[in-house]
C-alpha positions in Angstrom: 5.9 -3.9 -11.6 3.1 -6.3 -12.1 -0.3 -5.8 -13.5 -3.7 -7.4 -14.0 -6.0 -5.5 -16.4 -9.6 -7.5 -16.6 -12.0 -6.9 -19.4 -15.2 -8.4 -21.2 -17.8 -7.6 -18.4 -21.4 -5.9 -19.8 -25.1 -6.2 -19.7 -26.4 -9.5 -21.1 -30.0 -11.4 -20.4 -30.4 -14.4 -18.9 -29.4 -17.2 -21.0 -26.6 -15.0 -22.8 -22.8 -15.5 -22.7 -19.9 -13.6 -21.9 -16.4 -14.3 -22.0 -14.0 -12.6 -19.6 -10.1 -12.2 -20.5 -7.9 -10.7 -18.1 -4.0 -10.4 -19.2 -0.9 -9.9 -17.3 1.9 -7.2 -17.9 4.6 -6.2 -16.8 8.1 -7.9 -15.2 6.7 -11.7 -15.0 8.9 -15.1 -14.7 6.1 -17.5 -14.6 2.3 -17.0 -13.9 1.7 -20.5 -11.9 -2.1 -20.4 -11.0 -5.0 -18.4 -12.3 -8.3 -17.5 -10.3 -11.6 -15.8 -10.9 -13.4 -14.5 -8.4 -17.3 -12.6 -8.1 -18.2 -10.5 -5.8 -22.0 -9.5 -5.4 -23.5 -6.4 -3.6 -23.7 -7.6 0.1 -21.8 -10.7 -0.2 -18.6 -11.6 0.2 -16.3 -12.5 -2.5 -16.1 -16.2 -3.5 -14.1 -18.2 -6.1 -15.6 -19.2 -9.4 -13.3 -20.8 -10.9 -9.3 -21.7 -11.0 -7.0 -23.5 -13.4 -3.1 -24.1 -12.4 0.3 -24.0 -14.5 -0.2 -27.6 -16.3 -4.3 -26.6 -17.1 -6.0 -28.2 -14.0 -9.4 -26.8 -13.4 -12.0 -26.5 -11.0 -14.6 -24.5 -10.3 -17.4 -23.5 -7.7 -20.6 -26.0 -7.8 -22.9 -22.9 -8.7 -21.2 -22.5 -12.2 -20.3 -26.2 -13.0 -21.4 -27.1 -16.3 -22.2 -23.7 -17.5 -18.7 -21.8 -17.1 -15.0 -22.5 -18.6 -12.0 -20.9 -17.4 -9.0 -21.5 -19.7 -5.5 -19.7 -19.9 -3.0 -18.4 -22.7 0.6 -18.6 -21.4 1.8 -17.2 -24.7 -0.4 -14.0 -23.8 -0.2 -14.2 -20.1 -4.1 -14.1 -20.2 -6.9 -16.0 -18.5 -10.2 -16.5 -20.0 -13.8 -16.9 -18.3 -15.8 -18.7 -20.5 -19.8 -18.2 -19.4 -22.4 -19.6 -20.9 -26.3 -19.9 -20.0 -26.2 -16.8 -17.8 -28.3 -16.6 -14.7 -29.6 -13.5 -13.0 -27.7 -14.6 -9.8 -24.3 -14.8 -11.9 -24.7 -10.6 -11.3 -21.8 -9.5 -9.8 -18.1 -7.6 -10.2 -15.9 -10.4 -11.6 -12.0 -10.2 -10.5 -9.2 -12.1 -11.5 -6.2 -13.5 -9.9 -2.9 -14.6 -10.3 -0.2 -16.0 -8.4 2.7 -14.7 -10.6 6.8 -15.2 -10.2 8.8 -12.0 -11.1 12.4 -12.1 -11.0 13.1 -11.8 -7.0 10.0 -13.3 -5.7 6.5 -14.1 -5.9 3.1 -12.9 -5.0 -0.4 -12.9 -5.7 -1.8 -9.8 -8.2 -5.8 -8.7 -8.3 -7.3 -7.3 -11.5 -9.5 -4.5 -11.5 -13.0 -5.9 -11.6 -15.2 -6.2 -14.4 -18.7 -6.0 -13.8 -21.6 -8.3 -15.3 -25.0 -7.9 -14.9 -27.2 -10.4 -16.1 -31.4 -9.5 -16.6 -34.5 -11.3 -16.1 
C-alpha cells in the first residue's frame, strides 16, 4: 500500500511564501517523477510544476521565476517552494507521484492542501 500525505498549505498575503512538502509511505521501489498540481474553485486542475528521478524541472509559465519544486529521495518527499505569492496562486495544491512498488507501477495523488493567498 502506497500513500501520499501533502502538508504546508495556510493563509498567507500576497507577497508571502509557503513551502509545500508532501512525503511518500508505504511499500515503494523507486519514486521516478514528482508533480504538483492546483486546482482552483471552477477551474480545472493544471500542473504547476514537475521534477523527474535525476532532478529535471519544469514548471507552468504562471509560476516561473517565483516557485521551486525540489525532491528528497532519502525522505521520499517533494517540496514546493513558493515565493512572491499572488492572489490568483489560491487554490487546493495536490501532489503526485509516479512510484514503482515491488510488482508494478502507478501513479499516487496526495490529499490536497489548500492555500489561500489575500489581497
Amino acid at each position: 500500500q502506497v500513500q501520499l500525505v501533502g502538508s504546508g498549505g495556510g493563509l498567507v498575503q500576497a507577497g508571502g511564501s509557503l513551502r509545500l512538502s508532501c512525503a511518500a509511505s508505504g511499500n515503494i521501489f523507486s519514486i521516478n517523477s514528482m508533480r504538483w498540481y492546483r486546482q482552483a474553485p471552477g477551474k480545472q486542475r493544471e500542473l504547476v510544476a514537475a521534477i523527474t528521478d535525476t532532478g529535471s524541472t519544469n514548471y507552468a509559465d504562471s509560476v516561473k521565476g517565483r516557485f521551486t519544486i525540489s525532491r528528497d529521495n532519502a525522505k521520499n518527499t517533494v517540496y514546493l517552494h513558493m515565493n512572491s505569492l499572488k492572489p490568483e496562486d489560491t487554490a487546493v495544491y495536490y501532489c503526485n507521484a509516479h512510484i514503482t512498488y515491488y510488482s508494478g507501477s502507478d501513479y499516487y495523488w496526495g490529499q490536497g492542501t489548500q492555500v489561500t493567498v489575500s489581497s
